[in-house]
The first five atom37 places (N, CA, C, CB, O) and aatype in JSON, in Angstrom:
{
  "aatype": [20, 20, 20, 20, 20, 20, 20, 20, 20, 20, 20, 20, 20, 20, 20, 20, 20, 20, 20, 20, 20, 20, 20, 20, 20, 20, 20, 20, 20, 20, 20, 20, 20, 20, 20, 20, 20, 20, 20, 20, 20, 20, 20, 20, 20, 20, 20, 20, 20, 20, 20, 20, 20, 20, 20, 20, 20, 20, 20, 20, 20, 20, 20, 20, 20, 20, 20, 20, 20, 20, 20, 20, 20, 20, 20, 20, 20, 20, 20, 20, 20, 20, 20, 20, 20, 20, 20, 20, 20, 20, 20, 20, 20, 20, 20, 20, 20, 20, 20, 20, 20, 20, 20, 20, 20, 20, 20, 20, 20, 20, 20, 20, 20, 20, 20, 20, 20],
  "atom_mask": [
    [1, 1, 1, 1, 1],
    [1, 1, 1, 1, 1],
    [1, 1, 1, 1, 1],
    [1, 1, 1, 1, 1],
    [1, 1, 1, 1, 1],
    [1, 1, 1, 1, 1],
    [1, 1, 1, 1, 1],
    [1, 1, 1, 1, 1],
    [1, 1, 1, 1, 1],
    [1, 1, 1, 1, 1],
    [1, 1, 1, 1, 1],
    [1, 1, 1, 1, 1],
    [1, 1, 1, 1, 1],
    [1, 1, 1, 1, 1],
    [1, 1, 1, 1, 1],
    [1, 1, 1, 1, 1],
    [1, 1, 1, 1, 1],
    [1, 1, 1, 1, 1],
    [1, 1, 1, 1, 1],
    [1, 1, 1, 1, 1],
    [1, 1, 1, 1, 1],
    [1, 1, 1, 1, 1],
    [1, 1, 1, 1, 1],
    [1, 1, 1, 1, 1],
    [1, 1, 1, 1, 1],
    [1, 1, 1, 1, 1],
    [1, 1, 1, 1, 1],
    [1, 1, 1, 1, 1],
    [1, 1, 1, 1, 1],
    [1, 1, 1, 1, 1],
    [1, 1, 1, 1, 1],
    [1, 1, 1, 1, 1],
    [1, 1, 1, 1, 1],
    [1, 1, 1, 1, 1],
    [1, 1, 1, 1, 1],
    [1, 1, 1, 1, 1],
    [1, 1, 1, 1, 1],
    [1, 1, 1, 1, 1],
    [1, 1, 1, 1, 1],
    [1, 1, 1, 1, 1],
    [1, 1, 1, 1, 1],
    [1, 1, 1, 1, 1],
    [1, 1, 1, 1, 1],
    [1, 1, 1, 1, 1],
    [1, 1, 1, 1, 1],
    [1, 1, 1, 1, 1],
    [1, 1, 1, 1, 1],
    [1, 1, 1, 1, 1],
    [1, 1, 1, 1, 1],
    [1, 1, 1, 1, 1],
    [1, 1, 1, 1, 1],
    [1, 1, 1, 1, 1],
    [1, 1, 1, 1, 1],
    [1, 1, 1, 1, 1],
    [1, 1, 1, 1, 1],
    [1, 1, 1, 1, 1],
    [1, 1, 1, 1, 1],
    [1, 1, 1, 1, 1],
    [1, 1, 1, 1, 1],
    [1, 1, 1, 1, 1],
    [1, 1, 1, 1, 1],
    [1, 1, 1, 1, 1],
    [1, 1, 1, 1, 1],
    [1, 1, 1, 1, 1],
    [1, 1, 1, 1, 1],
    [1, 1, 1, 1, 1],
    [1, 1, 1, 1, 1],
    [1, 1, 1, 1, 1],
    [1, 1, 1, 1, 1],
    [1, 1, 1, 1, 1],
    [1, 1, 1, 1, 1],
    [1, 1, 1, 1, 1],
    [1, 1, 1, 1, 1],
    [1, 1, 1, 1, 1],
    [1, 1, 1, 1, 1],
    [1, 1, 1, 1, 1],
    [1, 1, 1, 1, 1],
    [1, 1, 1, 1, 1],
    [1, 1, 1, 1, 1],
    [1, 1, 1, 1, 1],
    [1, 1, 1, 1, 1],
    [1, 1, 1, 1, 1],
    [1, 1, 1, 1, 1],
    [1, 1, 1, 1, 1],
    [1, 1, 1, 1, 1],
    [1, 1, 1, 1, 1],
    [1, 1, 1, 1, 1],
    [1, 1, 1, 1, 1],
    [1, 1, 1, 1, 1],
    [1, 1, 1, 1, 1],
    [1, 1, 1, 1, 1],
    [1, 1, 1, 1, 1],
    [1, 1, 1, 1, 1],
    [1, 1, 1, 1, 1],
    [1, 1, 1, 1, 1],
    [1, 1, 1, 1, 1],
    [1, 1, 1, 1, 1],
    [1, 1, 1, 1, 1],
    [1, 1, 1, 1, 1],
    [1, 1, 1, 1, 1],
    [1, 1, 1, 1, 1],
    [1, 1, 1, 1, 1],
    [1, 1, 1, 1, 1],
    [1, 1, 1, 1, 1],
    [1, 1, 1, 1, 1],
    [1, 1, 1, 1, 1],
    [1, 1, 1, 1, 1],
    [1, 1, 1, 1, 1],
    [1, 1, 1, 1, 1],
    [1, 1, 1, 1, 1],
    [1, 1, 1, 1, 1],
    [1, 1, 1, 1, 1],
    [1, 1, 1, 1, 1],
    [1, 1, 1, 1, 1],
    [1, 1, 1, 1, 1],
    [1, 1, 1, 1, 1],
    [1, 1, 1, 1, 1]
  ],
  "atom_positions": [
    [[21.48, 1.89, 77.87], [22.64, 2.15, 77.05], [22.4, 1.5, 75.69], [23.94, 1.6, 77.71], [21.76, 0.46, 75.62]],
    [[22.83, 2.03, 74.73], [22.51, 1.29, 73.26], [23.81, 1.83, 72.53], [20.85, 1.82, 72.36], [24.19, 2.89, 72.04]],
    [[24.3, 0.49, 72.72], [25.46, 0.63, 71.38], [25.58, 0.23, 70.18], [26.48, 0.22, 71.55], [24.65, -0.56, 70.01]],
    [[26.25, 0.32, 69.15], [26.3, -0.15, 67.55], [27.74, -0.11, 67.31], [25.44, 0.91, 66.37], [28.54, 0.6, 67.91]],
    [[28.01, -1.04, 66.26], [29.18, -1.13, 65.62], [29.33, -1.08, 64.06], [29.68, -2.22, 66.07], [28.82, -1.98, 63.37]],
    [[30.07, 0.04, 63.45], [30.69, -0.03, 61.94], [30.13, -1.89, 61.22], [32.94, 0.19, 62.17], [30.64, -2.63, 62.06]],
    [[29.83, -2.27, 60.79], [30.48, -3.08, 59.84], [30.67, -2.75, 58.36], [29.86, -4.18, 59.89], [31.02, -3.65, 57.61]],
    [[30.5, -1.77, 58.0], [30.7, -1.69, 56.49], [32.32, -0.91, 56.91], [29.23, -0.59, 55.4], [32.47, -0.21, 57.9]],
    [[33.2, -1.17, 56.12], [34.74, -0.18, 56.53], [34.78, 0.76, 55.46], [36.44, -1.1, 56.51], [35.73, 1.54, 55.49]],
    [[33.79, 0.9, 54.35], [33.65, 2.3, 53.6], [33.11, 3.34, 54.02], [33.07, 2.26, 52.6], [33.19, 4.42, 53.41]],
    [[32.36, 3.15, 55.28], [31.83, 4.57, 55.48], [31.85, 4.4, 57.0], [30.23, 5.0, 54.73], [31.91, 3.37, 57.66]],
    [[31.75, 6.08, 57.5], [31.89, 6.58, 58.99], [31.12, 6.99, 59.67], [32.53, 7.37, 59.21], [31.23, 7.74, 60.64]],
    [[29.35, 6.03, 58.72], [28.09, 6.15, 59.63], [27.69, 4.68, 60.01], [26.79, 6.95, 58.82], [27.62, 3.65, 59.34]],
    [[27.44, 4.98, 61.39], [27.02, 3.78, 62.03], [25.58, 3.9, 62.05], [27.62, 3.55, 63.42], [25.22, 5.07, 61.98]],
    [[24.59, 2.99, 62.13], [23.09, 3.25, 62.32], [23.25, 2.38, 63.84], [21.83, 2.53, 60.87], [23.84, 1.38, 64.23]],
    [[22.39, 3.35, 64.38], [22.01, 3.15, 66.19], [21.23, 2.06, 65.74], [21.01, 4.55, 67.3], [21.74, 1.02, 65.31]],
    [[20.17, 2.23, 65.81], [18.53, 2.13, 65.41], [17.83, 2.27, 64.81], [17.91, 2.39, 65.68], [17.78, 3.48, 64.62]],
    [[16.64, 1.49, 63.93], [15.89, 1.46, 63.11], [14.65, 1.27, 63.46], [16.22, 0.8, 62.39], [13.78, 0.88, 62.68]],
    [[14.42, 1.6, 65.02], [12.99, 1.12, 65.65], [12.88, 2.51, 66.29], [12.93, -0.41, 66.84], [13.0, 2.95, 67.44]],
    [[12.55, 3.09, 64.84], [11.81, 4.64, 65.65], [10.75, 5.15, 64.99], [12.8, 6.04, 65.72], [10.57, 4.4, 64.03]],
    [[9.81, 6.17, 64.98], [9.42, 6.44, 63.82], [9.54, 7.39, 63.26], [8.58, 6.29, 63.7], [9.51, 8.45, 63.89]],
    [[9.72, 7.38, 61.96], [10.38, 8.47, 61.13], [9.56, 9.34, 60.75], [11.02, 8.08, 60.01], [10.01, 10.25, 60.06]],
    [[8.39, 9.33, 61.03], [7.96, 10.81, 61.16], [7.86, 11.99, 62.27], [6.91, 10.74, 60.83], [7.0, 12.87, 62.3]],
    [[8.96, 11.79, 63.19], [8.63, 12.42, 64.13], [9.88, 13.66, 64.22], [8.42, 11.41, 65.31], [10.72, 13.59, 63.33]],
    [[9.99, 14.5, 65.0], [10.9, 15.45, 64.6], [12.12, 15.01, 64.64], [10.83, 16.53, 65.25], [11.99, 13.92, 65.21]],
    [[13.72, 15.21, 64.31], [14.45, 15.37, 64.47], [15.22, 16.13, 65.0], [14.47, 15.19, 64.03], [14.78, 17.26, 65.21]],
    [[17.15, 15.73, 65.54], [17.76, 17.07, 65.73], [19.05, 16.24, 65.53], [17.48, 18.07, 67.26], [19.2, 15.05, 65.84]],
    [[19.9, 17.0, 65.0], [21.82, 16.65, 65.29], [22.55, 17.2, 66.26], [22.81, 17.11, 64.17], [22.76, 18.41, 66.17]],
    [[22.96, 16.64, 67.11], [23.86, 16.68, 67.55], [25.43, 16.98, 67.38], [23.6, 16.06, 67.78], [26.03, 15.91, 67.51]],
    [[26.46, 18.21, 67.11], [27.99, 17.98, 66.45], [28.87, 17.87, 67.91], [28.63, 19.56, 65.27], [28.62, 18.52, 68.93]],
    [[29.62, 17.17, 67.78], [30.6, 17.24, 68.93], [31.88, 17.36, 68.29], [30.56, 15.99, 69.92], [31.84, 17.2, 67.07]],
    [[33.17, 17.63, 68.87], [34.33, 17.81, 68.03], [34.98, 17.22, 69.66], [34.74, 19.66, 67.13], [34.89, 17.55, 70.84]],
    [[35.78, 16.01, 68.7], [35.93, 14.45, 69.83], [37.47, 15.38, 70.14], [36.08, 12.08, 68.83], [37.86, 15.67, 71.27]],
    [[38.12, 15.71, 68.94], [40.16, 15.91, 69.1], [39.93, 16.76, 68.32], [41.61, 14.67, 68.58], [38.98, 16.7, 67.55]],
    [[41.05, 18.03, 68.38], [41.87, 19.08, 67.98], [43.09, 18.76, 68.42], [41.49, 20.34, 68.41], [43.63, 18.52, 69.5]],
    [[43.46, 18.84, 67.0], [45.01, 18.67, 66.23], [45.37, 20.22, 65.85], [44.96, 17.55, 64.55], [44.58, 21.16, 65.75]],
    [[46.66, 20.21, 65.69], [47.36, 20.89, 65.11], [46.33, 21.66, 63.64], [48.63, 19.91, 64.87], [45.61, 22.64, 63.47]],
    [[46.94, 20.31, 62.69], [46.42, 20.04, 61.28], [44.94, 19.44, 61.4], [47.44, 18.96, 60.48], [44.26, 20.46, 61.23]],
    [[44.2, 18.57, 61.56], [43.5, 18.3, 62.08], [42.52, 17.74, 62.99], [43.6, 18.37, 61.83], [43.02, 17.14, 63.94]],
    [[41.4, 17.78, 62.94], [39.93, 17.49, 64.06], [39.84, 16.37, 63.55], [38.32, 18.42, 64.02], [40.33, 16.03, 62.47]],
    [[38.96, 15.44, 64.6], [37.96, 14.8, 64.74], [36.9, 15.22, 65.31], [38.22, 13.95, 65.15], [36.83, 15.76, 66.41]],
    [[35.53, 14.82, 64.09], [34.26, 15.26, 64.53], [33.61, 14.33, 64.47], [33.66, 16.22, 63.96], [33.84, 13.42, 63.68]],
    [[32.53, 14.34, 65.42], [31.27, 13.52, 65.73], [30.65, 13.9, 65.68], [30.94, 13.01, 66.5], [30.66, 14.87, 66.44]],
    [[28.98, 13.7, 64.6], [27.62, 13.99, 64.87], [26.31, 12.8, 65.61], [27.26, 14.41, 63.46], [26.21, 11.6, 65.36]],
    [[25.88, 13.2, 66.07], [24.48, 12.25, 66.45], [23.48, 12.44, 65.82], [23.92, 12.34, 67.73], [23.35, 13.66, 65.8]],
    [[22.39, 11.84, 65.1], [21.08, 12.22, 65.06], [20.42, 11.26, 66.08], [20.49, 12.17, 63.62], [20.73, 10.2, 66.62]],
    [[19.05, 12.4, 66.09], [18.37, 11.96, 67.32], [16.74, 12.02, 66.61], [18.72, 13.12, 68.85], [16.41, 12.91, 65.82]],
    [[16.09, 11.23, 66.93], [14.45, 11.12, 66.57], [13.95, 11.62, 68.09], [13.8, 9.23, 66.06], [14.53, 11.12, 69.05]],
    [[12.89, 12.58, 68.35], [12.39, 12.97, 68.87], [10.43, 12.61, 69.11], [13.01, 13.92, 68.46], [9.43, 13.09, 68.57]],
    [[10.65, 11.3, 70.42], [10.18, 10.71, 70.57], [8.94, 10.82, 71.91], [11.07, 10.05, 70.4], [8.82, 9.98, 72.8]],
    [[8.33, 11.72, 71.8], [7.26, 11.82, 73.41], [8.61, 12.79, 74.61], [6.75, 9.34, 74.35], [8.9, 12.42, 75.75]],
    [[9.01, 13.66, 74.1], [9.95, 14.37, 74.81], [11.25, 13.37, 75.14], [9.22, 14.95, 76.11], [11.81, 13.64, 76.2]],
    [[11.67, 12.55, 74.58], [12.76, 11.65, 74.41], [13.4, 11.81, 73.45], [12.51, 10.51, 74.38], [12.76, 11.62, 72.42]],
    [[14.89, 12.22, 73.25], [16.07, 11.98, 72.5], [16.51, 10.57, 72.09], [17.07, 12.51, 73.19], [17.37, 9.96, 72.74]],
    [[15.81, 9.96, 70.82], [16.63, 9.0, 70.68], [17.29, 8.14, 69.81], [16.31, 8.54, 71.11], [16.67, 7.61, 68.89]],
    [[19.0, 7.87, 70.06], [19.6, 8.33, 68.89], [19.74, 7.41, 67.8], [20.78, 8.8, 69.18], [20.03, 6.24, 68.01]],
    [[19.55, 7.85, 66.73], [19.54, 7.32, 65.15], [20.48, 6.63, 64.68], [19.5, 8.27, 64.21], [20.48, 5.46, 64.31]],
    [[21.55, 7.61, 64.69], [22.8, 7.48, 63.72], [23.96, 8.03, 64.35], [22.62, 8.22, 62.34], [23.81, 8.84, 65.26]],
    [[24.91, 7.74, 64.03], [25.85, 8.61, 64.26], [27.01, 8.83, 63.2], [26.32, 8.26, 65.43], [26.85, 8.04, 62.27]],
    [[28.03, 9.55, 63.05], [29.01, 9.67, 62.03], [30.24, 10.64, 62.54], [28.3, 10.22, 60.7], [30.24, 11.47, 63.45]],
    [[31.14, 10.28, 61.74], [32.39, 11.56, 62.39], [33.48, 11.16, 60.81], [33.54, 10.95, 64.71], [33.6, 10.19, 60.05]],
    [[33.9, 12.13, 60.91], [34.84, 12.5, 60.4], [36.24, 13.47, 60.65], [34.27, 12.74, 59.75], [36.36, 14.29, 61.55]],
    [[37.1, 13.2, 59.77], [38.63, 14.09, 59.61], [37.82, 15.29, 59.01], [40.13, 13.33, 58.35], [36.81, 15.37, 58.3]],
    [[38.59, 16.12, 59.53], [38.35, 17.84, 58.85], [40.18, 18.56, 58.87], [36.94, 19.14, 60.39], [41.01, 18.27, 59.73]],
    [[40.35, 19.25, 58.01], [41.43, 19.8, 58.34], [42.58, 19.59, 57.21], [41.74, 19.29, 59.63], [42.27, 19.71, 56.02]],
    [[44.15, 19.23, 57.66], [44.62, 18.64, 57.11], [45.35, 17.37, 57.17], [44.93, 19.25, 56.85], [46.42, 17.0, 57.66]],
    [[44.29, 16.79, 56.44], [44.2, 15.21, 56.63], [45.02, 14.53, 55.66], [42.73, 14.65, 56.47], [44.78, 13.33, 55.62]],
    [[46.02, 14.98, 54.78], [47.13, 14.24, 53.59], [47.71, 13.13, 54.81], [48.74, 15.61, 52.71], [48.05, 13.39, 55.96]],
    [[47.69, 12.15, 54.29], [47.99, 10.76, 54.69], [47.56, 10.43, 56.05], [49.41, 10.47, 54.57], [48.41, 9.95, 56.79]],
    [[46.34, 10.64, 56.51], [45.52, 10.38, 57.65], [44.17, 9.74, 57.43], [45.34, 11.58, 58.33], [43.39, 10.34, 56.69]],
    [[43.85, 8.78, 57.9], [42.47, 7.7, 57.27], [42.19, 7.76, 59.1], [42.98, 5.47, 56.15], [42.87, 7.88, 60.11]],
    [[40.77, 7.62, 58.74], [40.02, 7.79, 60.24], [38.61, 6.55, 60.17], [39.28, 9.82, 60.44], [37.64, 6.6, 59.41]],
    [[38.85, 5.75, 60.98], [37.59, 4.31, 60.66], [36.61, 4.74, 62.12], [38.56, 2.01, 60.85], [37.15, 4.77, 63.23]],
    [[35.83, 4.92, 62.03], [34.65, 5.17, 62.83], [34.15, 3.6, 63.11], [33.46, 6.21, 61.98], [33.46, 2.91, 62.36]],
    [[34.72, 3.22, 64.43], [34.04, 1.89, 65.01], [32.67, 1.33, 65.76], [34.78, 1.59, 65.76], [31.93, 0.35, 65.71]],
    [[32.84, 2.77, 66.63], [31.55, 2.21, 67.86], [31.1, 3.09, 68.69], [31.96, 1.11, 68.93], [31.89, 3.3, 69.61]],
    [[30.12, 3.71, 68.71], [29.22, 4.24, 69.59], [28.35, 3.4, 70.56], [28.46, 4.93, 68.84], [27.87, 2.31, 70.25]],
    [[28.15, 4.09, 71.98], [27.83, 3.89, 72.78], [27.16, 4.99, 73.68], [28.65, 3.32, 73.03], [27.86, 5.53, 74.54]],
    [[26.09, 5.29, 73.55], [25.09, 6.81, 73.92], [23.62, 5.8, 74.49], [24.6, 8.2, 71.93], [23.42, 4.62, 74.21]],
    [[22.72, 6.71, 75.36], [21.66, 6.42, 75.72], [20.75, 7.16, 74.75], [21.54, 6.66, 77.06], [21.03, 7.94, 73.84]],
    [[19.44, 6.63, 75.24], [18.26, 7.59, 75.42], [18.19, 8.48, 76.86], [16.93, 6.69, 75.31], [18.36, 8.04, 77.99]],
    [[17.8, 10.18, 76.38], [17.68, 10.65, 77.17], [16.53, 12.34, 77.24], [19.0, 10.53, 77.38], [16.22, 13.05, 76.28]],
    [[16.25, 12.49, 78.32], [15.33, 13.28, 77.9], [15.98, 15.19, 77.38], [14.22, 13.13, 79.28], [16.99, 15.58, 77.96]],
    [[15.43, 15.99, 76.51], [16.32, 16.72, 76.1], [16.95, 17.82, 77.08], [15.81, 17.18, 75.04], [17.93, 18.51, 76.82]],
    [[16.55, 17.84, 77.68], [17.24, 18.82, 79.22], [18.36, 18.0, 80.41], [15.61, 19.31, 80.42], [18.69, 18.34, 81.54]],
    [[18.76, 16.79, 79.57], [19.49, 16.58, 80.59], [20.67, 15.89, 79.56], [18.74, 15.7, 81.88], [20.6, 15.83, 78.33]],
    [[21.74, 15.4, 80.4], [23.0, 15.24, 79.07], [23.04, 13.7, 79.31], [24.91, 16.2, 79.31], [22.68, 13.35, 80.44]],
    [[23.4, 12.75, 78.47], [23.73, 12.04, 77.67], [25.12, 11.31, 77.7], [23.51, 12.67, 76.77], [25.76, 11.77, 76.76]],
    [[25.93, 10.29, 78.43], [26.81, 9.81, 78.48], [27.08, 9.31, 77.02], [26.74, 9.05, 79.49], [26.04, 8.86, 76.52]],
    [[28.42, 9.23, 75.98], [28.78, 8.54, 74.95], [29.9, 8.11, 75.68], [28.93, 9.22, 73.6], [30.24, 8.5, 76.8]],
    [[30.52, 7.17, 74.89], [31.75, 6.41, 74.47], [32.07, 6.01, 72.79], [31.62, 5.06, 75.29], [31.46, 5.16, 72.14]],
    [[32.99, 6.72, 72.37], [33.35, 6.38, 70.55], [34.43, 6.0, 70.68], [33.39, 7.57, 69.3], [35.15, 6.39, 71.61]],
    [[34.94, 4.83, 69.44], [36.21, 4.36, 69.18], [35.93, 4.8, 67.5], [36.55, 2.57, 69.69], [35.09, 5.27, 66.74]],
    [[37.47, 4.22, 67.57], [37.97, 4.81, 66.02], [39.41, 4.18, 65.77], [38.14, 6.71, 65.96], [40.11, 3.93, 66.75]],
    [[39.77, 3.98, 64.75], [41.58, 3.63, 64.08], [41.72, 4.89, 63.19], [41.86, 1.85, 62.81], [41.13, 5.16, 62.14]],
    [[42.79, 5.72, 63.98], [43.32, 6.6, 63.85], [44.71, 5.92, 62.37], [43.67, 7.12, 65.49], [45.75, 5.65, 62.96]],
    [[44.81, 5.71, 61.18], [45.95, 5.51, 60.53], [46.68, 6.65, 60.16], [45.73, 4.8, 59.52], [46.1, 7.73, 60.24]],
    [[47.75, 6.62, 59.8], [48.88, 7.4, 58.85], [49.42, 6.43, 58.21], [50.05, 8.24, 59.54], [50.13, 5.49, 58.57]],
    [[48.79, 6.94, 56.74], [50.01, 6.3, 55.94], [50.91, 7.33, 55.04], [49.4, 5.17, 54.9], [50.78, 8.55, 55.05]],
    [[51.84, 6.6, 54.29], [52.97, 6.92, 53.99], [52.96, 6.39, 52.42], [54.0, 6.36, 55.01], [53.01, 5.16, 52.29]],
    [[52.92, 7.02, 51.46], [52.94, 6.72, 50.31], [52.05, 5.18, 50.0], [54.41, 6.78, 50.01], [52.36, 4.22, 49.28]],
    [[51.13, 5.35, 50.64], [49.83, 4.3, 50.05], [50.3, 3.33, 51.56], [50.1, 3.24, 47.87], [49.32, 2.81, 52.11]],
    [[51.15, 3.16, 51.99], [51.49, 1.83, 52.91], [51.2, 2.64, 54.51], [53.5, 1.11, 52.63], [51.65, 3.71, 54.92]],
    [[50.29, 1.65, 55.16], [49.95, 2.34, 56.41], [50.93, 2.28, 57.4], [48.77, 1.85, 56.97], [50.7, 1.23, 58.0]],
    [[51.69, 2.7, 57.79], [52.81, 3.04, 58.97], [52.27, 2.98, 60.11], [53.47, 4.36, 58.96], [52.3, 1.84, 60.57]],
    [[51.7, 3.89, 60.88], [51.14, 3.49, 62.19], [49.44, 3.44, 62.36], [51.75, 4.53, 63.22], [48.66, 4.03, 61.61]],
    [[49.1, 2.68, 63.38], [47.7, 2.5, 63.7], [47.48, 3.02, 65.33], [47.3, 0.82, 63.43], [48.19, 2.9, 66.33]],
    [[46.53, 3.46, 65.15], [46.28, 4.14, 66.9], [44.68, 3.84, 67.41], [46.48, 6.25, 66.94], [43.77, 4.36, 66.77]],
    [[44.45, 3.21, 68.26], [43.01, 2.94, 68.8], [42.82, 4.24, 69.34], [42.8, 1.7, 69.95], [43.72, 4.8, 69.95]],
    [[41.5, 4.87, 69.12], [41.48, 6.2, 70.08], [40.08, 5.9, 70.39], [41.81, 7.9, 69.36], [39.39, 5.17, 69.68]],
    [[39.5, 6.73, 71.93], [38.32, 6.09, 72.65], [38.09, 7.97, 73.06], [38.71, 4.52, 74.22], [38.81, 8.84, 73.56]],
    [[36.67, 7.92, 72.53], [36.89, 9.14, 73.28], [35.46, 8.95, 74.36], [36.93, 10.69, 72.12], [34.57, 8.15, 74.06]],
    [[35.4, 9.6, 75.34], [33.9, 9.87, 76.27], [33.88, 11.03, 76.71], [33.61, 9.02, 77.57], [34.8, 11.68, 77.2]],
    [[32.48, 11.42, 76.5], [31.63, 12.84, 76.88], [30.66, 12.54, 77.09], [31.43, 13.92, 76.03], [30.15, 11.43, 77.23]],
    [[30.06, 14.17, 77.15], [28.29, 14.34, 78.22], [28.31, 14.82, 76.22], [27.77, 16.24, 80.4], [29.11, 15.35, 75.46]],
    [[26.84, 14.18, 76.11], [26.11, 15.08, 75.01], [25.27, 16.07, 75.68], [25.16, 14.23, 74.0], [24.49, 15.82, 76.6]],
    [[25.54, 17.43, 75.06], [23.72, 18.73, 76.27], [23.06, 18.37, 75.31], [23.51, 21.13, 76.61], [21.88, 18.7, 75.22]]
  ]
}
Protein backbone atom coordinates (compact mmCIF):
# COMPACT_ATOMS: atom_id res chain seq x y z
CA UNK A 1 0.00 0.00 0.00
CA UNK A 2 1.59 3.50 -0.56
CA UNK A 3 0.01 6.48 0.60
CA UNK A 4 0.78 10.40 0.36
CA UNK A 5 -0.56 13.44 1.76
CA UNK A 6 -1.33 17.20 0.25
CA UNK A 7 0.95 19.48 2.08
CA UNK A 8 0.99 22.39 -0.11
CA UNK A 9 -3.09 23.73 0.30
CA UNK A 10 -2.65 25.56 -3.22
CA UNK A 11 -2.82 22.79 -5.29
CA UNK A 12 -4.84 19.33 -5.83
CA UNK A 13 -1.70 17.31 -6.83
CA UNK A 14 -0.28 15.08 -4.47
CA UNK A 15 3.12 13.33 -5.56
CA UNK A 16 3.00 9.42 -4.66
CA UNK A 17 6.57 8.89 -5.48
CA UNK A 18 9.70 10.02 -6.77
CA UNK A 19 11.55 6.63 -6.85
CA UNK A 20 10.73 5.62 -10.33
CA UNK A 21 12.29 6.04 -13.45
CA UNK A 22 11.21 8.55 -15.65
CA UNK A 23 12.01 7.20 -18.63
CA UNK A 24 9.82 4.53 -18.75
CA UNK A 25 6.31 4.55 -20.23
CA UNK A 26 3.48 6.09 -18.73
CA UNK A 27 -0.43 6.01 -18.40
CA UNK A 28 -3.42 8.09 -16.50
CA UNK A 29 -5.73 6.85 -14.94
CA UNK A 30 -9.46 9.29 -14.70
CA UNK A 31 -11.90 8.19 -12.17
CA UNK A 32 -14.99 10.41 -11.41
CA UNK A 33 -15.10 9.93 -7.30
CA UNK A 34 -19.10 12.05 -7.03
CA UNK A 35 -21.80 13.26 -9.37
CA UNK A 36 -23.67 16.16 -8.29
CA UNK A 37 -26.41 17.76 -9.57
CA UNK A 38 -24.17 20.98 -10.49
CA UNK A 39 -21.11 19.36 -9.95
CA UNK A 40 -18.32 16.28 -10.11
CA UNK A 41 -15.54 15.30 -8.41
CA UNK A 42 -12.69 13.94 -10.41
CA UNK A 43 -9.70 11.93 -9.78
CA UNK A 44 -6.71 11.19 -11.97
CA UNK A 45 -3.69 8.77 -11.27
CA UNK A 46 -0.52 8.68 -13.12
CA UNK A 47 1.22 5.59 -13.28
CA UNK A 48 5.05 4.84 -14.43
CA UNK A 49 5.17 1.66 -16.12
CA UNK A 50 7.65 -0.41 -14.55
CA UNK A 51 8.71 -4.31 -15.79
CA UNK A 52 4.83 -4.90 -16.38
CA UNK A 53 4.02 -3.00 -13.03
CA UNK A 54 1.67 0.00 -12.56
CA UNK A 55 3.21 2.31 -10.39
CA UNK A 56 1.61 5.22 -9.17
CA UNK A 57 3.20 8.73 -9.57
CA UNK A 58 0.84 11.30 -8.81
CA UNK A 59 -2.38 11.86 -8.34
CA UNK A 60 -4.89 14.97 -8.65
CA UNK A 61 -8.70 15.70 -8.74
CA UNK A 62 -10.64 18.33 -9.17
CA UNK A 63 -14.32 20.31 -9.21
CA UNK A 64 -15.78 20.31 -12.75
CA UNK A 65 -19.15 21.70 -13.31
CA UNK A 66 -20.84 24.26 -11.41
CA UNK A 67 -18.63 25.04 -8.83
CA UNK A 68 -19.70 29.11 -7.78
CA UNK A 69 -18.94 29.00 -4.10
CA UNK A 70 -17.55 25.39 -3.83
CA UNK A 71 -13.60 24.93 -2.95
CA UNK A 72 -12.45 21.26 -3.07
CA UNK A 73 -8.83 20.44 -0.98
CA UNK A 74 -7.45 17.17 -2.23
CA UNK A 75 -5.89 15.46 1.01
CA UNK A 76 -4.79 11.84 0.64
CA UNK A 77 -4.39 9.05 -1.49
CA UNK A 78 -3.95 5.66 -0.72
CA UNK A 79 -3.50 3.09 -3.97
CA UNK A 80 -0.99 0.15 -4.48
CA UNK A 81 1.28 -1.11 -6.97
CA UNK A 82 -0.27 -3.38 -9.24
CA UNK A 83 0.14 -5.39 -12.21
CA UNK A 84 -1.92 -3.90 -15.31
CA UNK A 85 -4.59 -6.67 -15.70
CA UNK A 86 -5.68 -6.67 -12.42
CA UNK A 87 -7.46 -3.69 -10.32
CA UNK A 88 -6.05 -1.65 -7.75
CA UNK A 89 -7.67 -0.81 -4.32
CA UNK A 90 -7.67 3.36 -3.58
CA UNK A 91 -8.89 5.30 -0.69
CA UNK A 92 -9.11 9.49 -1.28
CA UNK A 93 -10.06 12.18 1.17
CA UNK A 94 -10.86 15.66 0.49
CA UNK A 95 -12.69 19.04 2.36
CA UNK A 96 -15.54 19.48 0.48
CA UNK A 97 -16.24 23.70 1.42
CA UNK A 98 -19.12 26.09 0.48
CA UNK A 99 -18.69 29.35 0.93
CA UNK A 100 -20.89 32.20 0.99
CA UNK A 101 -19.76 35.54 -0.05
CA UNK A 102 -15.92 34.91 0.63
CA UNK A 103 -16.82 33.36 4.35
CA UNK A 104 -16.77 29.50 4.42
CA UNK A 105 -20.17 28.22 5.85
CA UNK A 106 -19.92 24.58 5.83
CA UNK A 107 -17.02 22.00 5.74
CA UNK A 108 -17.56 18.28 4.79
CA UNK A 109 -14.81 15.44 5.08
CA UNK A 110 -15.55 13.18 2.09
CA UNK A 111 -13.61 9.61 1.71
CA UNK A 112 -14.15 8.01 -1.26
CA UNK A 113 -12.90 4.00 -2.15
CA UNK A 114 -12.71 2.09 -5.41
CA UNK A 115 -11.10 -0.68 -7.64
CA UNK A 116 -8.81 1.24 -10.21
CA UNK A 117 -9.04 -1.41 -13.89
Amino acid sequence: MISATSLKSTTNKILITDAYNNVNYSKVEELLLEENLTFDIHMSLNYSIDQNMDVPISSQSELTGFVSGYEWEFKSIATETHNPDENAAFVATGILKWNLLGVTVFRELKTFKGFIN
